[in-house]
Backbone as a printed PyTorch tensor [residue, N CA C, xyz], in Angstrom:
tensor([[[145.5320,  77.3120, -26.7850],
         [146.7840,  76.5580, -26.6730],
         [147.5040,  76.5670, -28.0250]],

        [[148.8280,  76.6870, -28.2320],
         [149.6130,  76.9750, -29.0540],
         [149.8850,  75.7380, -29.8430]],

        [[150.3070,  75.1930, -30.8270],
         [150.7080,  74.0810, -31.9170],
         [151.7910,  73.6910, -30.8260]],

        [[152.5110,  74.1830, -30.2880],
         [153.4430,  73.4340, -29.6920],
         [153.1980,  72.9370, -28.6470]],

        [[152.5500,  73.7300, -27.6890],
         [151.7310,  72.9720, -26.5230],
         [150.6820,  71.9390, -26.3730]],

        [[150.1370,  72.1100, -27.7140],
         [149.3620,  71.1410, -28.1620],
         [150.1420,  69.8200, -28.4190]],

        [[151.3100,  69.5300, -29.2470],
         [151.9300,  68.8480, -29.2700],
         [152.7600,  68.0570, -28.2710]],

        [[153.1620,  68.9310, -27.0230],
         [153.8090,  68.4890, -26.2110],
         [153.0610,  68.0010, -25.0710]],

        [[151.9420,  68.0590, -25.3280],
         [150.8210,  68.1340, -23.6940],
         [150.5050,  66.4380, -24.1670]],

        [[151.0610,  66.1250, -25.2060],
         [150.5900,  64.2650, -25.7360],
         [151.4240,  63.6970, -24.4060]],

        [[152.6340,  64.4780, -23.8090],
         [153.6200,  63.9080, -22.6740],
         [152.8940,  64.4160, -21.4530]],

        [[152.2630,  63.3380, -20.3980],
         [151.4320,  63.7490, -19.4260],
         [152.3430,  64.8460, -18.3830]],

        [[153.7410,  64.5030, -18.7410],
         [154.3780,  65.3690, -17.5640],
         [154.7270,  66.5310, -18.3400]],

        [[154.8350,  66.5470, -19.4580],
         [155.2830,  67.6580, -20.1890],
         [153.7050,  69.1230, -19.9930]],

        [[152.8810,  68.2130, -19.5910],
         [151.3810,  68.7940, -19.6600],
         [151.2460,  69.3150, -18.8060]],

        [[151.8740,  68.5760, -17.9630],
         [151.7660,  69.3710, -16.0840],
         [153.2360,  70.6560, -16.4420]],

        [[154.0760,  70.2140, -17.0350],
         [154.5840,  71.7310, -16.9420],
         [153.9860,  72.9220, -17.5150]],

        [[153.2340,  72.8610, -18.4900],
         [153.0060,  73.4250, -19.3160],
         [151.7680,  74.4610, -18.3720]],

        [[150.6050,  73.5490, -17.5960],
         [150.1510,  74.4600, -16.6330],
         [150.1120,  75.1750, -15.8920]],

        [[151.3630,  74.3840, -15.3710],
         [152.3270,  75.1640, -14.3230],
         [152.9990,  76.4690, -14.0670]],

        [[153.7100,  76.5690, -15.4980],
         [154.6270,  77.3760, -15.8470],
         [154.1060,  78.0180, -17.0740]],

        [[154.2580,  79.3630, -17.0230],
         [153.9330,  80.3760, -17.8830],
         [155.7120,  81.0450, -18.5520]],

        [[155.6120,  80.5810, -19.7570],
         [156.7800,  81.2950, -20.0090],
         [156.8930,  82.5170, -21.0420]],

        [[157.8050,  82.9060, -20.8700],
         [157.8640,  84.7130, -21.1320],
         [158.1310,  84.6790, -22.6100]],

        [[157.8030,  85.5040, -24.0080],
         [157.9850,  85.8270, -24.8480],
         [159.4610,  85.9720, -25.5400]],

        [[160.2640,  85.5980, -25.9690],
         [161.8560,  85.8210, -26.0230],
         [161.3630,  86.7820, -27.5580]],

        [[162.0340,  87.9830, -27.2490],
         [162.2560,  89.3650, -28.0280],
         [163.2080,  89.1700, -29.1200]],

        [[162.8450,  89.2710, -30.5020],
         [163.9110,  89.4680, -31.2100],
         [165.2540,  90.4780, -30.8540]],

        [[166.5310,  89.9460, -31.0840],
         [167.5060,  90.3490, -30.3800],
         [167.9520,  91.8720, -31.2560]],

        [[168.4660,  92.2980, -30.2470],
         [169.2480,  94.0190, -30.9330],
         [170.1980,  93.4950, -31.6280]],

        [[170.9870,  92.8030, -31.3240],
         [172.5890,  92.9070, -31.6680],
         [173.1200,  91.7380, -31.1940]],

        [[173.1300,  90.7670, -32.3140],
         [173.4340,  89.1910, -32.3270],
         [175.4740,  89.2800, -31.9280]],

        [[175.9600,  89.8480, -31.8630],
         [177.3430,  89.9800, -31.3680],
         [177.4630,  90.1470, -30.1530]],

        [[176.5350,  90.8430, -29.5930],
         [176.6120,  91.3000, -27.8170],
         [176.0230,  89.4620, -27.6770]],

        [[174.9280,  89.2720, -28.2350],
         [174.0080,  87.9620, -27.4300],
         [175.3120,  86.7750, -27.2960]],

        [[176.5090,  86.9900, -28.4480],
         [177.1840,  85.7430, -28.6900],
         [178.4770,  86.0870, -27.2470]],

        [[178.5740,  87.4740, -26.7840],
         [179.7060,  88.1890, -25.9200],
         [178.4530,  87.7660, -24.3810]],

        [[177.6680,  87.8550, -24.3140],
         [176.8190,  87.5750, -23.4480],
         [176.8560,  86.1390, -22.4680]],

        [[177.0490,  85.6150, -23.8420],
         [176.8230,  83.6530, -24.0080],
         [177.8690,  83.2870, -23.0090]],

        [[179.5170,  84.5470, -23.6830],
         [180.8290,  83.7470, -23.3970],
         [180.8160,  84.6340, -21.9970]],

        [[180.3450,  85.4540, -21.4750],
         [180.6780,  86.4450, -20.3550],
         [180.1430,  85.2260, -19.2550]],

        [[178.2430,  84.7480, -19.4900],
         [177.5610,  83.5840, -18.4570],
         [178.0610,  82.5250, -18.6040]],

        [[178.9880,  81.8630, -19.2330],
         [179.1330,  80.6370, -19.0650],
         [179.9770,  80.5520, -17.5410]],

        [[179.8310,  79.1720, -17.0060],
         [180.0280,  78.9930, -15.6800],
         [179.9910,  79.6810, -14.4030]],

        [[178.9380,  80.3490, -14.6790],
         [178.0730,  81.6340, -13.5710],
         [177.2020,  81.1190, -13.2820]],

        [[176.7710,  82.0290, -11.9940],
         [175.2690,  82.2200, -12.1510],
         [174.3610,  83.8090, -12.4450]],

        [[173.2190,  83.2110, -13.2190],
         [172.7570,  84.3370, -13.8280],
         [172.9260,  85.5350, -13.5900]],

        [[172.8880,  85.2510, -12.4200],
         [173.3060,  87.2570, -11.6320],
         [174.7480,  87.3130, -11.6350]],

        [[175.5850,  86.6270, -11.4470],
         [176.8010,  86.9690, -11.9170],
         [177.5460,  87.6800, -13.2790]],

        [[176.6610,  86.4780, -14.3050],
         [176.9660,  86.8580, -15.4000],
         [176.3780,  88.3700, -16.1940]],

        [[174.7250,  88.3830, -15.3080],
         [174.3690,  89.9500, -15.9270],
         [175.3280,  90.4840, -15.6400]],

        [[175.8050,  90.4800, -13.7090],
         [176.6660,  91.5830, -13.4040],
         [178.0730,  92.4360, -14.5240]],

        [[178.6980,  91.2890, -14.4280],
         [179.9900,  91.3040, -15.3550],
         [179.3740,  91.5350, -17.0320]],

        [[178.3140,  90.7480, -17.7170],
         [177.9810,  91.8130, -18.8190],
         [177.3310,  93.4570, -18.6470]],

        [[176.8840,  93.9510, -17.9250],
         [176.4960,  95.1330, -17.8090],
         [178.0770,  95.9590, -17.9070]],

        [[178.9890,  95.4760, -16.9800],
         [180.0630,  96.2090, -16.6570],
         [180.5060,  96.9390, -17.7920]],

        [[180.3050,  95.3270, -18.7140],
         [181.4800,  95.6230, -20.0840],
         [180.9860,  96.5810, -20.7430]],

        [[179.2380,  95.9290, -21.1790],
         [178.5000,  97.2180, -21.8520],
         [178.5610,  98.5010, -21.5410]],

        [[178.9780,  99.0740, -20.2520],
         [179.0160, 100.4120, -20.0280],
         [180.6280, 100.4200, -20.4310]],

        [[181.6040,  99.5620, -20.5760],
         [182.8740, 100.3480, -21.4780],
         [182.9110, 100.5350, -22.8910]],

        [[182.0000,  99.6880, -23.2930],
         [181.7900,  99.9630, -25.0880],
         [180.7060, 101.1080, -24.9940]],

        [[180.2200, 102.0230, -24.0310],
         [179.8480, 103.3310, -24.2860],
         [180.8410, 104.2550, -24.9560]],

        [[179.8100, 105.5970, -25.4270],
         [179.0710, 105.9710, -25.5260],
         [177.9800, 105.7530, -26.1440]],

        [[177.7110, 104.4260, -26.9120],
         [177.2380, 103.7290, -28.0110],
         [176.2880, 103.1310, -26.9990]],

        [[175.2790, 102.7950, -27.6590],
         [174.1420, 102.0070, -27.1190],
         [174.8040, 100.7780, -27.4540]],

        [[173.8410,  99.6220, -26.8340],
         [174.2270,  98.2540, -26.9340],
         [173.4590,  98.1240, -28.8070]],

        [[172.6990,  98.5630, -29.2010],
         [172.0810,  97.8570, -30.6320],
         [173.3360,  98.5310, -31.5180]],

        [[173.9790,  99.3710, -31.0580],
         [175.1230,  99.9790, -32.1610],
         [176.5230,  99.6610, -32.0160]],

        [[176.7910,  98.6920, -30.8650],
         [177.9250,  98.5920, -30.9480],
         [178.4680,  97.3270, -32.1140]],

        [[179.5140,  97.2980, -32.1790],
         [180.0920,  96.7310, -33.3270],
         [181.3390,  95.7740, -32.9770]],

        [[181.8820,  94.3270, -33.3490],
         [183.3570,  94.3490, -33.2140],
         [184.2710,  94.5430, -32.8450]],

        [[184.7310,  95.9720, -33.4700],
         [185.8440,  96.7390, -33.2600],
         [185.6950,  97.4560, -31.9710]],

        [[184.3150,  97.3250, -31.8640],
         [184.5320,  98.8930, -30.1730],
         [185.4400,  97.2920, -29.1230]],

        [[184.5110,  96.6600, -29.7400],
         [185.0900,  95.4630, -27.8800],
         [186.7470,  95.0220, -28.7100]],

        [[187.0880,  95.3220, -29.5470],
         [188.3530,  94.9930, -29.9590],
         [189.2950,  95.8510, -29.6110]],

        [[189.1940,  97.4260, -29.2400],
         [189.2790,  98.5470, -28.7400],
         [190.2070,  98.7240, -27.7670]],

        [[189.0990,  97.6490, -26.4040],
         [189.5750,  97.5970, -25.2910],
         [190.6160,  96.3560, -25.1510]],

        [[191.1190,  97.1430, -24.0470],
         [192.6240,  96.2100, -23.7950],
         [192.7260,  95.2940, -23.0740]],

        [[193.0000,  94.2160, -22.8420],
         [193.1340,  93.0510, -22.0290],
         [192.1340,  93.7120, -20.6020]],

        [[193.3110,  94.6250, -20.1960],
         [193.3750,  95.1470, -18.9240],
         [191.6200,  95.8880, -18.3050]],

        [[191.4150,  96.4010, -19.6490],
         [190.0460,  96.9670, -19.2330],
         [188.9470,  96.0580, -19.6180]],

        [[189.1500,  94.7070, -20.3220],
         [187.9880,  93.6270, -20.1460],
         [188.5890,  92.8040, -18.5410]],

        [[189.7320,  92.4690, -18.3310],
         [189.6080,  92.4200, -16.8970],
         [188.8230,  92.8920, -16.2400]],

        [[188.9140,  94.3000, -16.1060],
         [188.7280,  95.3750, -15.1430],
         [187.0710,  95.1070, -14.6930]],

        [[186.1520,  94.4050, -15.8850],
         [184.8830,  94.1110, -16.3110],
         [184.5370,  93.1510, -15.4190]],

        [[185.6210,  91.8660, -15.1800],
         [185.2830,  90.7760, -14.2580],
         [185.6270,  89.9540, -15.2130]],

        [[185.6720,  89.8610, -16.4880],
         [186.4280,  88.5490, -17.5100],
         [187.6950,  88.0990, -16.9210]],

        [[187.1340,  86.7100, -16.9280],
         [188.4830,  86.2100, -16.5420],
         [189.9920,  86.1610, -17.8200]],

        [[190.5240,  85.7770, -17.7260],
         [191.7370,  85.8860, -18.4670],
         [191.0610,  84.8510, -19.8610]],

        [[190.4970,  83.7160, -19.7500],
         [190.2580,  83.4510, -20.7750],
         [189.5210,  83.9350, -21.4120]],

        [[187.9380,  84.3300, -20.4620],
         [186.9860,  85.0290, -21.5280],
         [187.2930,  86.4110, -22.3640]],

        [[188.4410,  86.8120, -21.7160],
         [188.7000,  87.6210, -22.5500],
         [189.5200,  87.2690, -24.2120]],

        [[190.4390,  86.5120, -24.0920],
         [190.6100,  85.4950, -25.1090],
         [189.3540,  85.2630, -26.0320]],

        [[188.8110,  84.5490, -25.4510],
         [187.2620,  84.3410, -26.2200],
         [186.2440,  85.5120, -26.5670]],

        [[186.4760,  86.1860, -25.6740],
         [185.5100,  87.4250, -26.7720],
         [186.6540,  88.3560, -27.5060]],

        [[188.0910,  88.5450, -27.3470],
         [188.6300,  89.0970, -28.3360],
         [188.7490,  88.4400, -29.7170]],

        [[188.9390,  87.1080, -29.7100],
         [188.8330,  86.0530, -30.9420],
         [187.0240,  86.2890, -31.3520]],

        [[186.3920,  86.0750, -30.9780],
         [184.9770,  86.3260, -31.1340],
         [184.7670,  87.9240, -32.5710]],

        [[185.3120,  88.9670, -31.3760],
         [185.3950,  90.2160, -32.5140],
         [186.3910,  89.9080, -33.4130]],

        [[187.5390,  89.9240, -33.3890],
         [188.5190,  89.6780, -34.5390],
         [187.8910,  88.4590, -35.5190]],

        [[187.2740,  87.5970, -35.1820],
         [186.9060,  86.7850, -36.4120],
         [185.5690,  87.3040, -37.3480]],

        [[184.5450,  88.0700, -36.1640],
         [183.3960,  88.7130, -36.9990],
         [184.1210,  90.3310, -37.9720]],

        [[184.7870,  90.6840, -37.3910],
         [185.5150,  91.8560, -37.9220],
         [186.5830,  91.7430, -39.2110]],

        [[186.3720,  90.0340, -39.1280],
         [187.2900,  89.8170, -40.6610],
         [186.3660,  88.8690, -41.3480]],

        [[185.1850,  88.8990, -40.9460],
         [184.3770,  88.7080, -41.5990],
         [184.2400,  86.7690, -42.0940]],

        [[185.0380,  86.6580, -41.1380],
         [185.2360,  84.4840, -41.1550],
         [184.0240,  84.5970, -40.6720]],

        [[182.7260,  84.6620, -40.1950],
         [181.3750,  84.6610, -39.8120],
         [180.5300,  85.9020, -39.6690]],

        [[179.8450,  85.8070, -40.6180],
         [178.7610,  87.2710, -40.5610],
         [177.3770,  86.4450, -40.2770]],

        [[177.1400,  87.0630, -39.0560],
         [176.2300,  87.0150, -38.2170],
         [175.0070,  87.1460, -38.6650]],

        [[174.7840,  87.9090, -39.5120],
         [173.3960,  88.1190, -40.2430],
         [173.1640,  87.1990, -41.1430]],

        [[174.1560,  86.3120, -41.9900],
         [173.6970,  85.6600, -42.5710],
         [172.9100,  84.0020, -42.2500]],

        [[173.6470,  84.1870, -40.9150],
         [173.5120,  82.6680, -40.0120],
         [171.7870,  82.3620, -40.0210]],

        [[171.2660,  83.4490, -40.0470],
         [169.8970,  83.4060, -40.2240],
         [169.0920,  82.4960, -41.1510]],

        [[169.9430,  81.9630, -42.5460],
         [169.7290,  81.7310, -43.1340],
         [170.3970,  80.3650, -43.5090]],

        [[170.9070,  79.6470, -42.6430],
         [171.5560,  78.5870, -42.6000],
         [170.4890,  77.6110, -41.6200]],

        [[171.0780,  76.3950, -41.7660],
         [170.3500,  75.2380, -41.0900],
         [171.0730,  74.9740, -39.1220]],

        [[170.9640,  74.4900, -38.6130],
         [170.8160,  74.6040, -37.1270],
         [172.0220,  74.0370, -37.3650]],

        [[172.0510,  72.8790, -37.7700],
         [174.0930,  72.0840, -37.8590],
         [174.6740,  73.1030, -38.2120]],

        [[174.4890,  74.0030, -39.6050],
         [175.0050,  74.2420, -39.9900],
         [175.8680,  75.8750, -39.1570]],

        [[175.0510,  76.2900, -38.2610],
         [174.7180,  77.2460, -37.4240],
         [176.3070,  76.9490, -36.2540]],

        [[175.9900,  75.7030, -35.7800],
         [176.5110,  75.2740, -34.7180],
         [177.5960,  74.8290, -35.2690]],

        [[178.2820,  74.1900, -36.2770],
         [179.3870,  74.4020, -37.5220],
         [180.1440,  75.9550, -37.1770]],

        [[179.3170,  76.7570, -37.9450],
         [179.9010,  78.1210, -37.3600],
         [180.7120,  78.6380, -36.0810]],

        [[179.5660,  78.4700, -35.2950],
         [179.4420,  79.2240, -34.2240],
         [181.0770,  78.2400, -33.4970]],

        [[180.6930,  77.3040, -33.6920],
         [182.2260,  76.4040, -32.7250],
         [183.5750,  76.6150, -33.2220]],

        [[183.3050,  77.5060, -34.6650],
         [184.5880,  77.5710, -35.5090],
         [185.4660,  79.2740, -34.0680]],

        [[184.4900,  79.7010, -33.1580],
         [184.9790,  80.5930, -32.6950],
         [186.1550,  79.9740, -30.9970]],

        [[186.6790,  80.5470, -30.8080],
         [187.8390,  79.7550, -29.4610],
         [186.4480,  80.3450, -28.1870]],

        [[186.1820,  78.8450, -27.8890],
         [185.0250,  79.4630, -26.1430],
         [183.7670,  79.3060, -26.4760]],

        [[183.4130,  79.0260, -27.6800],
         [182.5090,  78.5610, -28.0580],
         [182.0100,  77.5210, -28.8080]],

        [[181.4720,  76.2130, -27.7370],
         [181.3250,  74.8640, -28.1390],
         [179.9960,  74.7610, -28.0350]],

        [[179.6050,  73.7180, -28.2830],
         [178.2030,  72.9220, -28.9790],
         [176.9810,  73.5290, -27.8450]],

        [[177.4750,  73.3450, -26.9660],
         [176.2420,  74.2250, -25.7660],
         [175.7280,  75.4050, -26.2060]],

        [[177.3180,  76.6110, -26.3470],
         [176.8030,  77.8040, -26.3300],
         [176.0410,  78.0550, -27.6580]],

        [[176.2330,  76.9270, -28.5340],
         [176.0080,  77.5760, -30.2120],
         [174.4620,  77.0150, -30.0950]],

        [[174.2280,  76.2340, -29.2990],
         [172.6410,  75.5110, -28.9690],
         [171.7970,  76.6470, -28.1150]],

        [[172.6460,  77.6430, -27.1940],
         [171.8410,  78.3600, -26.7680],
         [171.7200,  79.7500, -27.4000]],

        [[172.7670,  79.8850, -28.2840],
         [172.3930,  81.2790, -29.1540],
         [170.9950,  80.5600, -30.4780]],

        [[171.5680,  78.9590, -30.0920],
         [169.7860,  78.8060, -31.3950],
         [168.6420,  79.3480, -30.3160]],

        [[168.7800,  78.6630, -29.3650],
         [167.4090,  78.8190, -28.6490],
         [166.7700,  80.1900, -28.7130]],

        [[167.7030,  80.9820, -27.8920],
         [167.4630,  82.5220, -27.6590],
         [167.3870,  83.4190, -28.2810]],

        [[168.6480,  83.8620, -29.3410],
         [168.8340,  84.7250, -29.8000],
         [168.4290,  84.5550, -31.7050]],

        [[168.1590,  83.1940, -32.3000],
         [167.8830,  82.9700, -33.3320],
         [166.7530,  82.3630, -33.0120]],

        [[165.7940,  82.2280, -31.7650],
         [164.3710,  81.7340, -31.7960],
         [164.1030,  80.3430, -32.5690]],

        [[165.3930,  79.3080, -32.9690],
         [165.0550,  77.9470, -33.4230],
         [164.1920,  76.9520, -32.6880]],

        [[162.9310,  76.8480, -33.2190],
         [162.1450,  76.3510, -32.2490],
         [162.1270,  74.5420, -31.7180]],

        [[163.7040,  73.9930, -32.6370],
         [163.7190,  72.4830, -32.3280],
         [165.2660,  72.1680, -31.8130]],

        [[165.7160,  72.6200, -30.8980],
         [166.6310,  72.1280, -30.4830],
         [166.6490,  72.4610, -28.6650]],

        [[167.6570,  70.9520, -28.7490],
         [167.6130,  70.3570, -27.2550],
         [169.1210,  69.7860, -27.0870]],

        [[169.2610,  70.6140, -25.9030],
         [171.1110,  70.7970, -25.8350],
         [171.1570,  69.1440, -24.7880]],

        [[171.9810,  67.8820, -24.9970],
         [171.8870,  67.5940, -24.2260],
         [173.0850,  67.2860, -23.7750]],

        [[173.7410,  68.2210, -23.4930],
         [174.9890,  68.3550, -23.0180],
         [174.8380,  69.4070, -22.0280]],

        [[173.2780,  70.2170, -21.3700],
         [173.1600,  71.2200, -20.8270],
         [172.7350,  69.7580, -19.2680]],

        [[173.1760,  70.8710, -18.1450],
         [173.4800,  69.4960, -17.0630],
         [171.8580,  69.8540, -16.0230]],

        [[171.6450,  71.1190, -16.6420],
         [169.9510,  71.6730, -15.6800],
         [169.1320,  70.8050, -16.7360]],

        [[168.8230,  70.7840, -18.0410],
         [168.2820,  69.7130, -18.8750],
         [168.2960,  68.4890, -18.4890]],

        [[169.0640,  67.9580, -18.3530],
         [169.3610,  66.2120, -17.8950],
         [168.7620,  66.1510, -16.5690]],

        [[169.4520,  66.9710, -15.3400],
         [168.7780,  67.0840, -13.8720],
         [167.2620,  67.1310, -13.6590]],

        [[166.4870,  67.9250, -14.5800],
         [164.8870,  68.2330, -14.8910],
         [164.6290,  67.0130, -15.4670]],

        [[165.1920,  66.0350, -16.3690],
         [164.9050,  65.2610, -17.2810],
         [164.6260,  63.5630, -16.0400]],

        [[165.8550,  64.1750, -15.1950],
         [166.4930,  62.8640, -14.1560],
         [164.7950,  63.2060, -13.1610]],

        [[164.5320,  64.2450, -12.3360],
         [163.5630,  64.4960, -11.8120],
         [162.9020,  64.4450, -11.9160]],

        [[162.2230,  64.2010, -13.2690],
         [160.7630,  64.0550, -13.6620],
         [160.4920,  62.7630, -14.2430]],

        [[161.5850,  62.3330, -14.9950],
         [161.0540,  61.1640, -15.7520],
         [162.0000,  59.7230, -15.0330]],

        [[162.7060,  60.1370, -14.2650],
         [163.3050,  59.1520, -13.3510],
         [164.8190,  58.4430, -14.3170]],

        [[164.9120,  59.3340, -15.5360],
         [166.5490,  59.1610, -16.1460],
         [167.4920,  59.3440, -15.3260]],

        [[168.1310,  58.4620, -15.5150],
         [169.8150,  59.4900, -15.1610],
         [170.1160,  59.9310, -16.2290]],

        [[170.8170,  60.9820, -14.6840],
         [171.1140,  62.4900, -15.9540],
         [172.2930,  61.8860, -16.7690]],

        [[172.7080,  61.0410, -16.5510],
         [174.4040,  60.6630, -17.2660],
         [173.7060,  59.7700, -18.3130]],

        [[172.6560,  59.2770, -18.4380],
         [172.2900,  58.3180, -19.3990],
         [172.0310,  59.4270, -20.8190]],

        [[172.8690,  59.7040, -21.3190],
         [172.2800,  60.7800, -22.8480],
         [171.5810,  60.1470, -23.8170]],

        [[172.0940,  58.9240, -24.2560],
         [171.4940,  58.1360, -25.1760],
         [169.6190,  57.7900, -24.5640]],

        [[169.2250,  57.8600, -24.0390],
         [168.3480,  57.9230, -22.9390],
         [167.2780,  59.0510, -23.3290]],

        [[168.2020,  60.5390, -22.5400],
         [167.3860,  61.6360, -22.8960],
         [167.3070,  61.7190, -24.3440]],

        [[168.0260,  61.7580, -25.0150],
         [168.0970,  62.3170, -26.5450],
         [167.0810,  62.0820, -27.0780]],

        [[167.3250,  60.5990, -26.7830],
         [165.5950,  59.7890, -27.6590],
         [164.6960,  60.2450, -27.0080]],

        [[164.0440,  60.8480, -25.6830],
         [163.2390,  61.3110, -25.0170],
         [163.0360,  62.8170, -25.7200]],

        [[163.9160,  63.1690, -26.2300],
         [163.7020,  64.7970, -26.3410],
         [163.2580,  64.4950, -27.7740]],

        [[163.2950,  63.1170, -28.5680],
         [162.9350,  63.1060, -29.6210],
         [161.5380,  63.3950, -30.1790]],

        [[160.6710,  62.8840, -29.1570],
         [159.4230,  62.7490, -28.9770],
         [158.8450,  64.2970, -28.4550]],

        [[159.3250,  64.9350, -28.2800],
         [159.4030,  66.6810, -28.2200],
         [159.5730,  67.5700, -29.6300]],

        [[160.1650,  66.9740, -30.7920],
         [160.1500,  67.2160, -31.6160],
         [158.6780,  67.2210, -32.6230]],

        [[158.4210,  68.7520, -33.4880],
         [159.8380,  69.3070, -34.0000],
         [160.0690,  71.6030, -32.7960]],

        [[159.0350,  70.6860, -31.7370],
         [159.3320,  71.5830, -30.4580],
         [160.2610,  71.7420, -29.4830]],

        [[161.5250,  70.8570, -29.6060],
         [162.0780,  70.6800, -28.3030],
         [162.8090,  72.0560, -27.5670]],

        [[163.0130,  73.3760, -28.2680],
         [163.5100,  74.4020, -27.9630],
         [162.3290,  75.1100, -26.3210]],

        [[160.9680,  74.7620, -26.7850],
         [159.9460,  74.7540, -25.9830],
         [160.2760,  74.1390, -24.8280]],

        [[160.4280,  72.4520, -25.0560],
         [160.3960,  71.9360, -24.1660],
         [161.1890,  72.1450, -23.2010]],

        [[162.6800,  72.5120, -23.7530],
         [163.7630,  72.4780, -22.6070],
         [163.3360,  74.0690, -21.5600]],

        [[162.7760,  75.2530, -22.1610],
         [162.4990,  76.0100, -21.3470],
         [161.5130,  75.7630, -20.4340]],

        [[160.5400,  74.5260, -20.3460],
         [159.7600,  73.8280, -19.7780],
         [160.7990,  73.1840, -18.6730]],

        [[161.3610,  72.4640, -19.2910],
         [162.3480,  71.6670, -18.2420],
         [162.9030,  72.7420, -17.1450]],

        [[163.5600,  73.9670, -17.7600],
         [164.5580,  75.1450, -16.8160],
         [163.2930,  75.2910, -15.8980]],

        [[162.1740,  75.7970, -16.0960],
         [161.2410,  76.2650, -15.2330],
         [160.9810,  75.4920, -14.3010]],

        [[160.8790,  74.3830, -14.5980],
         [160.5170,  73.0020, -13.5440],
         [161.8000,  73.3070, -12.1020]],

        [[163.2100,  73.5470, -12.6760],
         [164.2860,  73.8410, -12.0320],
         [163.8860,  75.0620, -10.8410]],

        [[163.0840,  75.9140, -11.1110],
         [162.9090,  77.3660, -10.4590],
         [161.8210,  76.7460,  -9.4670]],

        [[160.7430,  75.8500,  -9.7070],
         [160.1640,  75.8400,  -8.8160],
         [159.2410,  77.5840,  -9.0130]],

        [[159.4870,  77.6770, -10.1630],
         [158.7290,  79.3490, -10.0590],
         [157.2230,  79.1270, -11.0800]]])
């Protein structure tokens, strides 16, 4: 059993997930610009939606693999052909502001590595389409921060409402609950999603 599971199994229900549910390894990422174009493509989808419509795009920033593309290729394309992708009119907004701000260099991505989680999520919101959620789930995923707990995510609160008998609208509530998850809670909440699958 892992330091974190060890830690979290002190929560009898957190213990039963933990048996339950086997969760998958998250891969250091290729290309922290696609993960942040990814973020803004899934928001208000569902998962298969959102692969769908990111795959699309990725095959127009060909001939380039996804670890080589850059900025400028998705800056490239024209309104019309991130449409063409399934972006709606805003996300395209939001991932053209996205490249134009990494491409002038107002946020370099590589260095974020080296910043603190506020300080991360500071950043990341300075972009148009990207607020406190998405900058909580590029910690989780794509920068592997192993203590943060979005609670503004509404499958978090619902898992939180289901198991521990919160309402999900009570935040002041969960927060302090996710406190006691600390300094694991990035763990925990993928504990919580799984509980959601029933898988």
């Amino acid at each position: 059993m892992s330091p974190a599971e060890k830690h979290l199994s002190q929560d009898p229900i957190m213990r039963r997930l933990i048996k339950k549910h086997s969760l998958s390894e998250i891969g250091e990422p290729e290309n922290l610009f696609l993960e942040l174009v990814d973020i803004i493509t899934s928001q208000q989808l569902s998962v298969k939606a959102g692969r769908t419509i990111f795959n699309r795009l990725l095959s127009l920033l060909s001939p380039k693999t996804p670890p080589e593309v850059v900025p400028q290729d998705l800056l490239n394309l024209s309104h019309e052909q991130l449409r063409s992708a399934g972006l709606s009119n805003s996300k395209v907004t939001y991932v053209h502001h996205l490249a134009d701000t990494l491409n002038k260099n107002h946020i370099i991505l590589e260095h974020l590595k080296n910043f603190s989680d506020i300080e991360i999520i500071d950043q990341i919101t300075q972009v148009k389409g990207l607020g406190p959620w998405s900058a909580e789930m590029f910690l989780i995923f794509s920068l592997r921060r192993p203590d943060v707990f979005s609670v503004g995510d509404l499958g978090l609160r619902t898992a939180i409402s289901n198991l521990y008998g919160i309402d999900r609208e009570d935040k002041k509530r969960i927060e302090k609950l996710s406190q006691t998850w600390s300094p694991h809670r990035s763990f925990a909440s993928r504990y919580l999603w799984a509980s959601l699958n029933n898988s």
